[in-house]
SETORPA-714943 format. One record per residue: x, y, z of N, C-alpha, C in turn. Coordinates in nm, 3 decimals, always signed. Example, Ala and Ser with C-alpha at 12.3 -4.5 7.8 and 13.67 -1.06 7.14 Angstrom:
# residues 2
SITE;+1.319;-0.569;+0.780;+1.230;-0.450;+0.780;+1.320;-0.330;+0.780;
SITE;+1.285;-0.225;+0.708;+1.367;-0.106;+0.714;+1.290;+0.003;+0.787;
***
This chain:
# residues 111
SITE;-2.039;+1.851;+4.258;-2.010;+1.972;+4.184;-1.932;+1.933;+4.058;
SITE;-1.989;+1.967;+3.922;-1.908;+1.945;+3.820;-1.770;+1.986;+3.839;
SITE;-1.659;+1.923;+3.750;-1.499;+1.991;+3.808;-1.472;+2.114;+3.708;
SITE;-1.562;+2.169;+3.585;-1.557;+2.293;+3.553;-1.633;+2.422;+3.676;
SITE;-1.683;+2.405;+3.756;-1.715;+2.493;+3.821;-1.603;+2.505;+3.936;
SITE;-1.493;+2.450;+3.937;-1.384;+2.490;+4.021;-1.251;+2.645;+3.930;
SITE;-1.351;+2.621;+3.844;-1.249;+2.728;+3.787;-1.351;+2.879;+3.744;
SITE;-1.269;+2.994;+3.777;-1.307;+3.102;+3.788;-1.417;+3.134;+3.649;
SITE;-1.494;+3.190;+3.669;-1.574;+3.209;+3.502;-1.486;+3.326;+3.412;
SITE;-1.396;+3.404;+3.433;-1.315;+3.420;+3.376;-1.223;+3.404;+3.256;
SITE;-1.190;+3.230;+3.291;-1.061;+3.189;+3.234;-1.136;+3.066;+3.156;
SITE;-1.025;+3.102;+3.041;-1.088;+2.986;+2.931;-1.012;+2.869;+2.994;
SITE;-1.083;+2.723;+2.970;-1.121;+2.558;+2.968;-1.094;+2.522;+2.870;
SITE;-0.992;+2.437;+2.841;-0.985;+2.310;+2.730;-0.970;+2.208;+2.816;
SITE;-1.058;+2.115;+2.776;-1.060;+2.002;+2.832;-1.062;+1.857;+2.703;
SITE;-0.925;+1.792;+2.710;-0.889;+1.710;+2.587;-0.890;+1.557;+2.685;
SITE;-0.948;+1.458;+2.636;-0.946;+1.322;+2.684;-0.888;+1.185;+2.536;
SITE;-0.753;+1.133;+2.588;-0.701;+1.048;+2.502;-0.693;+0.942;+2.558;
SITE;-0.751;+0.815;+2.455;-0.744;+0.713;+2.501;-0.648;+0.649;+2.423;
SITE;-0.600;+0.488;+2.438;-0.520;+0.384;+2.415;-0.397;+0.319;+2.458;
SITE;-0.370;+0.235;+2.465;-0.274;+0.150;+2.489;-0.171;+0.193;+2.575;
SITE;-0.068;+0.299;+2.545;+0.023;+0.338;+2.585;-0.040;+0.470;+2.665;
SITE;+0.017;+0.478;+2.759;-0.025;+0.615;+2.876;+0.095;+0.717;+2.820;
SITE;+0.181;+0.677;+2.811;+0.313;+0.784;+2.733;+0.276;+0.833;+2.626;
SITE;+0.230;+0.827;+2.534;+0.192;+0.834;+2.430;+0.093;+0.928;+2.416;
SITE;-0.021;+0.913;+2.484;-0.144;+1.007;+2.542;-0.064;+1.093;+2.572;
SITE;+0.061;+1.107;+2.675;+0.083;+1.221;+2.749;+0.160;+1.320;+2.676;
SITE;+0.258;+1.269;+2.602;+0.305;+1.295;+2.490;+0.231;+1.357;+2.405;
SITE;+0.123;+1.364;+2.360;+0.032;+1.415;+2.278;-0.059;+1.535;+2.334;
SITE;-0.083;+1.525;+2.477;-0.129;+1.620;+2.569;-0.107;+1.723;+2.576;
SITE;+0.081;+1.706;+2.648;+0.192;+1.795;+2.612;+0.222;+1.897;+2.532;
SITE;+0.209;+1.823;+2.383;+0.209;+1.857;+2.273;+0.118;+2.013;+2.231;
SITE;+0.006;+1.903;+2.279;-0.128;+2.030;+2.271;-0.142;+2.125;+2.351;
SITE;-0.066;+2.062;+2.438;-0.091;+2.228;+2.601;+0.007;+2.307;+2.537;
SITE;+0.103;+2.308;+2.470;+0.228;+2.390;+2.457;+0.151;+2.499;+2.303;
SITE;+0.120;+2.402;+2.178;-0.014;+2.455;+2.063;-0.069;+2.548;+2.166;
SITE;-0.182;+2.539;+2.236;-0.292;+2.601;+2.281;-0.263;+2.729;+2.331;
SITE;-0.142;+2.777;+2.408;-0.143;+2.883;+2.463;-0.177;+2.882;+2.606;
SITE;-0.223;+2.743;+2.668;-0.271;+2.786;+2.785;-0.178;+2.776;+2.924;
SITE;-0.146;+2.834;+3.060;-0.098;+2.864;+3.114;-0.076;+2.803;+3.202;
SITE;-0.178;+2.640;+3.228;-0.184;+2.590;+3.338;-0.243;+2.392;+3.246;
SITE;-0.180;+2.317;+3.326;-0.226;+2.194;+3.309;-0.289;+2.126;+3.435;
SITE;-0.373;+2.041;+3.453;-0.458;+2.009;+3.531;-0.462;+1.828;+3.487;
SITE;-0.377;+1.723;+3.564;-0.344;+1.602;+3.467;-0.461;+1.499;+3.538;
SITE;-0.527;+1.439;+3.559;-0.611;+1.348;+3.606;-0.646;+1.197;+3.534;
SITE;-0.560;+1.076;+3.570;-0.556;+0.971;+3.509;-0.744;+0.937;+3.474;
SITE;-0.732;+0.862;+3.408;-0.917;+0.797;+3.418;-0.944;+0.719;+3.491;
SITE;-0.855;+0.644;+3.548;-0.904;+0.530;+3.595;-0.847;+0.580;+3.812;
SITE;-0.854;+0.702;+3.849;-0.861;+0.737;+3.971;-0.974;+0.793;+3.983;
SITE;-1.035;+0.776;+4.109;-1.130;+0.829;+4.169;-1.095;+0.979;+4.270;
SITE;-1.185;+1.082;+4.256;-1.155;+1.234;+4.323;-1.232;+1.294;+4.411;
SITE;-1.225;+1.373;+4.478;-1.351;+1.417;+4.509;-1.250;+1.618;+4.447;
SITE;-1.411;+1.690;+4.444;-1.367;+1.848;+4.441;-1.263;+1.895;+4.519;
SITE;-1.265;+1.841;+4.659;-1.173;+1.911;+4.747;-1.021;+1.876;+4.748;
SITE;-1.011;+1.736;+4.688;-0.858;+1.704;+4.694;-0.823;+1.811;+4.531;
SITE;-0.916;+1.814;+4.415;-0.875;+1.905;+4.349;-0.814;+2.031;+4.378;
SITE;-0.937;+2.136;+4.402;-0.934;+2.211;+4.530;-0.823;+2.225;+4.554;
SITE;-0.746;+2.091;+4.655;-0.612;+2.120;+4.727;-0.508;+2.160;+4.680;
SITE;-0.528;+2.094;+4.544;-0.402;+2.096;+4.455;-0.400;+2.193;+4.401;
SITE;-0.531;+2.267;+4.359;-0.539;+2.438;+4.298;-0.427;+2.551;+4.374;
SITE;-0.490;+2.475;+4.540;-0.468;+2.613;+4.583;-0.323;+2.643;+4.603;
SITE;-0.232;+2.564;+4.580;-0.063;+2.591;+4.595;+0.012;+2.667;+4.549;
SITE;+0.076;+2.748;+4.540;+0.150;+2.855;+4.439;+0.259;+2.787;+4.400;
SITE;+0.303;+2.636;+4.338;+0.389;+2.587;+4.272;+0.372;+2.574;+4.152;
SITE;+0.534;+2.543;+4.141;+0.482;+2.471;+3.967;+0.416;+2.381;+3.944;
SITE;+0.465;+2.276;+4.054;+0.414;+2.147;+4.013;+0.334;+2.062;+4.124;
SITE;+0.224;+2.028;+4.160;+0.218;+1.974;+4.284;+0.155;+1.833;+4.217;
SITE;+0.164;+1.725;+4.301;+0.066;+1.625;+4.267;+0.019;+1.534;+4.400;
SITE;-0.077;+1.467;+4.380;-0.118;+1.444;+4.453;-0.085;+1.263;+4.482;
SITE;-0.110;+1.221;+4.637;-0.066;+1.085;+4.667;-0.186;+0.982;+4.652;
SITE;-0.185;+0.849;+4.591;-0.275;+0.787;+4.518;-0.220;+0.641;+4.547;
SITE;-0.320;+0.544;+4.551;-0.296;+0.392;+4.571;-0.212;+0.308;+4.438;
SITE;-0.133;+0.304;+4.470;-0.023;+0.230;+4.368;-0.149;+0.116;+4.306;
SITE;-0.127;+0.109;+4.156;-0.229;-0.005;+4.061;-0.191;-0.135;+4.139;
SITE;-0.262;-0.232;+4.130;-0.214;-0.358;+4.127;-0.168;-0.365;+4.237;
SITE;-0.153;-0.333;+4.355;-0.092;-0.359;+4.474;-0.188;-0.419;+4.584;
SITE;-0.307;-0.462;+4.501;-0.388;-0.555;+4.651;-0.392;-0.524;+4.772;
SITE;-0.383;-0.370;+4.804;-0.404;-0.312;+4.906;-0.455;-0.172;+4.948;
SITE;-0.528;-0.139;+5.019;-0.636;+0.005;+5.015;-0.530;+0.131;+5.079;
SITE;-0.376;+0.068;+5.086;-0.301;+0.171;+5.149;-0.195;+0.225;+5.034;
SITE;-0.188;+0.359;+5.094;-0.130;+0.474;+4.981;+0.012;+0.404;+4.995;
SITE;+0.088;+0.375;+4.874;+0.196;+0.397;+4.847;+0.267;+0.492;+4.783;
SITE;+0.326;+0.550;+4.818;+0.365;+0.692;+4.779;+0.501;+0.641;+4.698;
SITE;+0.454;+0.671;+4.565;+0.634;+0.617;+4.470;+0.674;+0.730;+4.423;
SITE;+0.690;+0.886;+4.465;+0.794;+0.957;+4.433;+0.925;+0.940;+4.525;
SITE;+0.987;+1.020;+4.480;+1.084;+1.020;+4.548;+1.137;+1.150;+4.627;
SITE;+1.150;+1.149;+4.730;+1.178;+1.289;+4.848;+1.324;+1.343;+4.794;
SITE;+1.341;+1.457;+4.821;+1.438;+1.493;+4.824;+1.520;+1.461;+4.954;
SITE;+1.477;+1.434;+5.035;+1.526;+1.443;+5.228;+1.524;+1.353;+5.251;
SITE;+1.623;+1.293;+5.359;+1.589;+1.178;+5.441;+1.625;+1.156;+5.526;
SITE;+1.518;+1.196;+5.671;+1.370;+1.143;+5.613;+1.309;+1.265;+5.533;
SITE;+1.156;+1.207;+5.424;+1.085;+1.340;+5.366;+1.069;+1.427;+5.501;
SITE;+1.049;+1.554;+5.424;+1.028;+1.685;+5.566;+0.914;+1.729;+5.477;
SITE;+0.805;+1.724;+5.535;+0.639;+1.787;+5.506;+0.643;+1.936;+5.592;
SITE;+0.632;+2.028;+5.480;+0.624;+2.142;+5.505;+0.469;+2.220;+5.566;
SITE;+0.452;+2.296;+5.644;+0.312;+2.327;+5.698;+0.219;+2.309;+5.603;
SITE;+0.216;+2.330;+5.447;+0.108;+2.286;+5.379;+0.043;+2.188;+5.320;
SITE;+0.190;+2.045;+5.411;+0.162;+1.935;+5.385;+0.211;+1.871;+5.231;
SITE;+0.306;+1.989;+5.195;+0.406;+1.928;+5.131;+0.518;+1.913;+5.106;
SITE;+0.600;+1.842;+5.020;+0.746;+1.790;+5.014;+0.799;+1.793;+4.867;
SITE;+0.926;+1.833;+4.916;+0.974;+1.833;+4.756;+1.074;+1.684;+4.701;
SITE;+1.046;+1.673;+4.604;+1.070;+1.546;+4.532;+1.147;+1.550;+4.412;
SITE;+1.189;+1.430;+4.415;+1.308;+1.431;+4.266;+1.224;+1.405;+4.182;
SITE;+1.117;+1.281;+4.193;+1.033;+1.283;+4.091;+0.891;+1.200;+4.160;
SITE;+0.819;+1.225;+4.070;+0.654;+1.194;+4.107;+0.583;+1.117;+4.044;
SITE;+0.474;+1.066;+4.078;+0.372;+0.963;+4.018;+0.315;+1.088;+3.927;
SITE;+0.246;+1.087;+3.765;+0.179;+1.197;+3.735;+0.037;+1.131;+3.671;
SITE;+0.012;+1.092;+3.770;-0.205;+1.064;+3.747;-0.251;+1.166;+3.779;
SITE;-0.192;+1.247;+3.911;-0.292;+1.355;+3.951;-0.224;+1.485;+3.998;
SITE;-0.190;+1.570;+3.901;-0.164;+1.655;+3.914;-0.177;+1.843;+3.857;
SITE;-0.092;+1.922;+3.892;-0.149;+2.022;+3.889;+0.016;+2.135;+3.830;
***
């Protein structure tokens, strides 16, 4: 399923893709433009992660500000999730919808 058909036919789509060197920089500029545009919602998706609709999906359906999603740390030579935010709790406490609140987060994939 294309990832514009996850959104209502309703609501206007900007969809902006920046490339180069620095990832801050891109985001910085992103930022920039989501705040210009008027629009109400950001939707962040690194390039170089792989998705399927439904983990999107997951992240739609939350009534937060901010949710993001858990992803294989770069460079770590291993197929297991490392999770590098940071919990507020300890230990983290996963709430029935399977989430946790955090001081801060990885932002490749979020919502």
């Amino acid at each position: 399923m294309p990832i514009l058909k996850l959104f209502r036919s309703d609501l206007a789509v900007l969809i902006k893709v920046l490339t180069g060197p620095l990832i801050q920089s891109a985001r910085n500029q992103l930022t920039f433009d989501l705040l210009l545009s008027g629009c109400s919602h950001c939707l962040w998706i690194d390039s170089n992660l792989i998705f399927t609709v439904q983990q999107i999906q997951r992240l739609l359906a939350h009534d937060k500000d901010i949710v993001t999603g858990c992803y294989a740390k770069k460079n770590q030579g291993s197929d297991e999730l490392d999770f590098t935010g940071m919990p507020l709790t300890t230990p983290p406490q996963v709430d029935d919808d399977g989430l946790m609140e955090l001081r801060y987060a990885p932002a490749g994939f979020y919502w």
